[in-house]
MMTF fields as JSON, N, C-alpha, C and O atoms, coordinates in Angstrom:
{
  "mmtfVersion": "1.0.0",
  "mmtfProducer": "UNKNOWN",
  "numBonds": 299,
  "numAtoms": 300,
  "numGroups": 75,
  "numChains": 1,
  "numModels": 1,
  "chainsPerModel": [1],
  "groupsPerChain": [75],
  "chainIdList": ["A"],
  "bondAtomList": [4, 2, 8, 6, 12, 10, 16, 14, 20, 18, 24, 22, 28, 26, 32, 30, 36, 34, 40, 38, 44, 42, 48, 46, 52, 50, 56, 54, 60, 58, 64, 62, 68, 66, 72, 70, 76, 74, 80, 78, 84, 82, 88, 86, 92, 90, 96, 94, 100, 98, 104, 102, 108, 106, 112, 110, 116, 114, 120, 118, 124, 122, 128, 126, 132, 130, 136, 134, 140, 138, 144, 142, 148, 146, 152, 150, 156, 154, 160, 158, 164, 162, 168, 166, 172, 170, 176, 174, 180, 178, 184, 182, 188, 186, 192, 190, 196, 194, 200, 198, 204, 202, 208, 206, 212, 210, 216, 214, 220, 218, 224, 222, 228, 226, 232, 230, 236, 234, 240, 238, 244, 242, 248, 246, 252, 250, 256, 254, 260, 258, 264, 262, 268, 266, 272, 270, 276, 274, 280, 278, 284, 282, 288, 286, 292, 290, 296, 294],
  "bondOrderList": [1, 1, 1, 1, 1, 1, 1, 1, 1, 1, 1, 1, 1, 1, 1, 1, 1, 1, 1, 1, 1, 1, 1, 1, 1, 1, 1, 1, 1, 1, 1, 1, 1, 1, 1, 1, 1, 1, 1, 1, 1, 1, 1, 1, 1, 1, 1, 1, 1, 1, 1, 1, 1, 1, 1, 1, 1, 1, 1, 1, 1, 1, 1, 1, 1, 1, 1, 1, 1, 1, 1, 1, 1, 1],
  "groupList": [{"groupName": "UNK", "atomNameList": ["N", "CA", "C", "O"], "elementList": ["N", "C", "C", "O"], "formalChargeList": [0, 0, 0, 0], "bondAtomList": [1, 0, 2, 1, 3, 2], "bondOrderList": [1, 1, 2], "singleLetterCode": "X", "chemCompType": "L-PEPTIDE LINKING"}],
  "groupTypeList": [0, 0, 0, 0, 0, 0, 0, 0, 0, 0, 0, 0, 0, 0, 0, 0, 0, 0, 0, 0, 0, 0, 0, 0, 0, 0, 0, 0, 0, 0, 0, 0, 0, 0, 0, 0, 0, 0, 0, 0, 0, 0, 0, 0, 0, 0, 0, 0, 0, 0, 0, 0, 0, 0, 0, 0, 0, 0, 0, 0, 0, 0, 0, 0, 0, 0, 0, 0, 0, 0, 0, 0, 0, 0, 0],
  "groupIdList": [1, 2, 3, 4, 5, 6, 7, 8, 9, 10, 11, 12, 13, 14, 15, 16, 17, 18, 19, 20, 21, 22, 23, 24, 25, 26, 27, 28, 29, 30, 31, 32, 33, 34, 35, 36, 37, 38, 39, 40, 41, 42, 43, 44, 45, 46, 47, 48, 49, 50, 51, 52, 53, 54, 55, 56, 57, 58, 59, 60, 61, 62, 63, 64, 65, 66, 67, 68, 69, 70, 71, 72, 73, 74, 75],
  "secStructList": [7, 7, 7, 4, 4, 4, 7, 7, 1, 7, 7, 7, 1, 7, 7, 7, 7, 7, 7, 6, 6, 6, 6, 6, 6, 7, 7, 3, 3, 3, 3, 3, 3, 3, 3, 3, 7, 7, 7, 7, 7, 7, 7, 1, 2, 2, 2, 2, 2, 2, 2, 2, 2, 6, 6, 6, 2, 2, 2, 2, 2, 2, 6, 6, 3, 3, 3, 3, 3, 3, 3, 3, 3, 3, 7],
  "xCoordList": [0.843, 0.0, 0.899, 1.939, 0.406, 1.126, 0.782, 0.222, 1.092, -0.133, 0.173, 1.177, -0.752, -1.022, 0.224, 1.026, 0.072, 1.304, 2.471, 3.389, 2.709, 3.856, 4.468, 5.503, 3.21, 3.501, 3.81, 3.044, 5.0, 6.018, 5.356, 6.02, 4.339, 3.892, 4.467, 4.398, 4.866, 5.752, 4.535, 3.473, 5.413, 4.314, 4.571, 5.739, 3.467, 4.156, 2.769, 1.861, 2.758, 1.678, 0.958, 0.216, 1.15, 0.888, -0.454, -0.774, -1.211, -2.222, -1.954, -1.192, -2.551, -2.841, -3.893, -4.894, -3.913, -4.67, -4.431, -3.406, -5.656, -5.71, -6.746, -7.509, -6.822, -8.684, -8.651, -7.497, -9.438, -9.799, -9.37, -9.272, -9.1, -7.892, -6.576, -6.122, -5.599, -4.44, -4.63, -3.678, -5.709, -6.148, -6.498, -6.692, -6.58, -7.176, -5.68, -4.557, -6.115, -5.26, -4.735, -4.104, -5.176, -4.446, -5.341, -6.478, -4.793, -6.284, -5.25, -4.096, -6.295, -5.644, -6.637, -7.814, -5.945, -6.753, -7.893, -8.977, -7.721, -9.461, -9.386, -8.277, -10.202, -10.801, -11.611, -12.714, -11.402, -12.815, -13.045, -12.073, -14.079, -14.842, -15.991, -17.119, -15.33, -16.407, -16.937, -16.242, -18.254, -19.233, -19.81, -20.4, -19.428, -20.088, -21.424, -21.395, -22.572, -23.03, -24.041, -23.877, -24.738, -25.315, -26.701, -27.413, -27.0, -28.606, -29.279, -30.403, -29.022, -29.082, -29.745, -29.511, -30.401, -31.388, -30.638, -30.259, -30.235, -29.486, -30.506, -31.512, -30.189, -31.277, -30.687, -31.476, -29.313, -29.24, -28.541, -27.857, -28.286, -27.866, -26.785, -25.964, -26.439, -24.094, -24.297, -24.041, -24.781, -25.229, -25.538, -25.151, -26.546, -27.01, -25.724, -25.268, -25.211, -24.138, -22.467, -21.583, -22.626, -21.78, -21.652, -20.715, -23.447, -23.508, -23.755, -24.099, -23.621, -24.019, -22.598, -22.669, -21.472, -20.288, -19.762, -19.194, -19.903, -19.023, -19.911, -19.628, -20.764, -21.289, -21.119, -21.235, -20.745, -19.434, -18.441, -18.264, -17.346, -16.426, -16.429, -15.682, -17.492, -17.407, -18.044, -18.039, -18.275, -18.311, -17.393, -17.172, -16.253, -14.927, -14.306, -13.161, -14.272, -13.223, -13.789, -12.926, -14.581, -15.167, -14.676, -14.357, -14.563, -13.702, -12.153, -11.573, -11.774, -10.079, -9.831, -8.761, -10.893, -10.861, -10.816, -11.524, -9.893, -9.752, -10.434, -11.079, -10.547, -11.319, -12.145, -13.209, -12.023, -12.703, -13.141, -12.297, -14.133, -14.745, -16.057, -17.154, -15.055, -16.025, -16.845, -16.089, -18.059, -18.777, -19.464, -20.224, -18.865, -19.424, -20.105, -19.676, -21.364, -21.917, -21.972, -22.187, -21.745, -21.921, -22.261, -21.8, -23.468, -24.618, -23.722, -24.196],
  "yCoordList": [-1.163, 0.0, 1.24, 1.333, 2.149, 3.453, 4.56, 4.917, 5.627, 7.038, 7.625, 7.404, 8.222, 8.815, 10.055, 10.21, 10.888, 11.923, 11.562, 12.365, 9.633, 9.783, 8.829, 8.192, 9.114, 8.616, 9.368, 10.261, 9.156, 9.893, 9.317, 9.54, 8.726, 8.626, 7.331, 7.449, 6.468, 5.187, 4.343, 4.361, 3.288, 1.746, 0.933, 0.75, 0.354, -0.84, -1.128, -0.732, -2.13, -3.09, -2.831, -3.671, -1.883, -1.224, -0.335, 0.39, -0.62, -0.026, 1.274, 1.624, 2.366, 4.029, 4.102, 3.908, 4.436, 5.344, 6.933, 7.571, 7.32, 9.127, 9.185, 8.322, 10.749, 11.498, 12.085, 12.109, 12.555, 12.894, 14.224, 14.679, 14.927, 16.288, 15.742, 16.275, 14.402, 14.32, 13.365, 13.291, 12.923, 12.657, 13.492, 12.992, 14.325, 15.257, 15.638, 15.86, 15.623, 15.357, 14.069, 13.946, 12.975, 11.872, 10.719, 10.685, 9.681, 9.093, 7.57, 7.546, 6.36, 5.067, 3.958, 3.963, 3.363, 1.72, 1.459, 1.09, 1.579, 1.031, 1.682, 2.043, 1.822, 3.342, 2.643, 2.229, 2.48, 2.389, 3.373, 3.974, 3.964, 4.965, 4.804, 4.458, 5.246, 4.584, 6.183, 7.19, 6.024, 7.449, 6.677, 5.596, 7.665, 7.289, 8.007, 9.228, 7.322, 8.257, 8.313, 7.166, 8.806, 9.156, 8.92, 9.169, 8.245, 8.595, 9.622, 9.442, 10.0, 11.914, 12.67, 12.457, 13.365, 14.132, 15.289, 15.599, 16.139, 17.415, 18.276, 18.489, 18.96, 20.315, 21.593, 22.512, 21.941, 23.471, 23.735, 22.737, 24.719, 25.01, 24.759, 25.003, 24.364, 24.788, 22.756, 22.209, 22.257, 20.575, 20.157, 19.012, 21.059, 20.487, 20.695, 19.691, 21.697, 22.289, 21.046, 20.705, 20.739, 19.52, 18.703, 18.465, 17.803, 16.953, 16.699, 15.578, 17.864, 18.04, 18.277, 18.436, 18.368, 18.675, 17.616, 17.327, 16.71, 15.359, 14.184, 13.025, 14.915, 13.783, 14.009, 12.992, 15.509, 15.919, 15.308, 14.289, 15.693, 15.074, 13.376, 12.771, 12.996, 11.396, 11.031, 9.864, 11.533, 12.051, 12.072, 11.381, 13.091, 13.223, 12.352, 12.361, 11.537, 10.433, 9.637, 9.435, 9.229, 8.467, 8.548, 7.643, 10.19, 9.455, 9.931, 10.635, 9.428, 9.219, 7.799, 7.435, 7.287, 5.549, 5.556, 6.345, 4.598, 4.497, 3.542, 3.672, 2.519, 1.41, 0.689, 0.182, 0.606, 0.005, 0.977, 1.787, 1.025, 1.816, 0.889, 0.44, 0.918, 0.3, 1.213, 2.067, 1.437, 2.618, 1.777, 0.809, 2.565, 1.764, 3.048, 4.201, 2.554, 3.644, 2.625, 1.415, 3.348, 2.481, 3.754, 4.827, 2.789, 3.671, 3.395, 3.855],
  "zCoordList": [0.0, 0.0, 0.0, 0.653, -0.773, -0.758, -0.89, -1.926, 0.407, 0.725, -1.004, -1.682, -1.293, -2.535, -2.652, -3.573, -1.345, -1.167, -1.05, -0.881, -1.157, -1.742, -3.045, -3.24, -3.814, -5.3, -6.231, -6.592, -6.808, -7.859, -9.245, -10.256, -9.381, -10.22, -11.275, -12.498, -10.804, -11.644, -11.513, -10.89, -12.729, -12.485, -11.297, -10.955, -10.537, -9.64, -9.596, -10.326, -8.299, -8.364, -7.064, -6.555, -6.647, -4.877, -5.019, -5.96, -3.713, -3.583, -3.501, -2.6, -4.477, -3.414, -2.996, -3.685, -1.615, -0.757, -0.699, -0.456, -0.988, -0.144, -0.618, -1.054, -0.505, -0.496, -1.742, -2.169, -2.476, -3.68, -3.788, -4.927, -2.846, -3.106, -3.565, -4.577, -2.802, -3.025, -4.929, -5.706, -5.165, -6.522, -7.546, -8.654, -7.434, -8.289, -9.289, -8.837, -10.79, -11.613, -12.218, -13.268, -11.216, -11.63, -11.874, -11.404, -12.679, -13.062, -12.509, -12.081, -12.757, -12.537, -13.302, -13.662, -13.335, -13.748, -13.033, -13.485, -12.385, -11.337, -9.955, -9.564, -9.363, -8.698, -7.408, -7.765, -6.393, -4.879, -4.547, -4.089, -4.554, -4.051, -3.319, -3.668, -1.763, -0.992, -0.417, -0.282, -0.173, 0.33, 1.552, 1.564, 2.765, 4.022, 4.449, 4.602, 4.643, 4.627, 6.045, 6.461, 6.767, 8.057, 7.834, 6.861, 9.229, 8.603, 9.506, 9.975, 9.584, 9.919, 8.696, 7.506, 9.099, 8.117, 8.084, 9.214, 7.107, 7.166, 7.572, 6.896, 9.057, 9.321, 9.345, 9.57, 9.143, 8.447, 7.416, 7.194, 6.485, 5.358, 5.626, 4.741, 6.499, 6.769, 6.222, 5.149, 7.375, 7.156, 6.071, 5.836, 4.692, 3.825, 2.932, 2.384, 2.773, 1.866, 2.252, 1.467, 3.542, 3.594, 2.806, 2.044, 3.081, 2.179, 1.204, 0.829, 0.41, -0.952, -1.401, -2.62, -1.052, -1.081, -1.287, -2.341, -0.07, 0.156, -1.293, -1.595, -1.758, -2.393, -3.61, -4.294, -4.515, -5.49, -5.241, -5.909, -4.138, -4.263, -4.791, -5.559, -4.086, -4.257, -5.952, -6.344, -6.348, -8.118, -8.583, -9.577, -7.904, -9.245, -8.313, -8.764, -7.229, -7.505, -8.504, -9.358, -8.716, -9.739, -10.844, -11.615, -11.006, -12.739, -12.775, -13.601, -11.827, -11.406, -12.422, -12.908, -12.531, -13.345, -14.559, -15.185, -15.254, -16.55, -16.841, -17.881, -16.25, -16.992, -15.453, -15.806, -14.631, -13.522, -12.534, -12.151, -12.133, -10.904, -10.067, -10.399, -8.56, -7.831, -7.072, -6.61, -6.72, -6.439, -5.003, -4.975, -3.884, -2.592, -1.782, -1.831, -0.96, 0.015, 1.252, 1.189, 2.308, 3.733, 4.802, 5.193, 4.993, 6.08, 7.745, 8.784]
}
């Protein structure tokens, strides 16, 4: 496994991990994108604008993928 902040960008056969900020720009072979999500009802604009945020982001990791994307949500 290897943190994303510290991939120089070569071939190998090692997992990256990080968050879709330290991804941004970079694409890969196949993609997990997991969205956590609450079951909490959003009750103010600061709350709704969160999760309307976190659930973009979890969009453009999505097409970090060149050919595989696994698309996971966990309540």
């Amino acid at each position: 496994m290897l943190p994303l902040d510290q991939y120089q960008g070569g071939l190998d056969d090692r997992l990256k991990v990080g968050t879709v900020y330290r991804a941004k720009g970079l694409d890969f072979q196949a993609v997990l994108s997991v969205q956590f999500i609450s079951g909490v009802a959003a009750g103010t604009g600061v709350e709704q604008e969160t999760r309307e945020l976190r659930e973009r982001q979890h969009l453009v990791a999505a097409t970090r993928a060149r050919d595989f994307l696994w698309w996971a949500r966990v309540r």
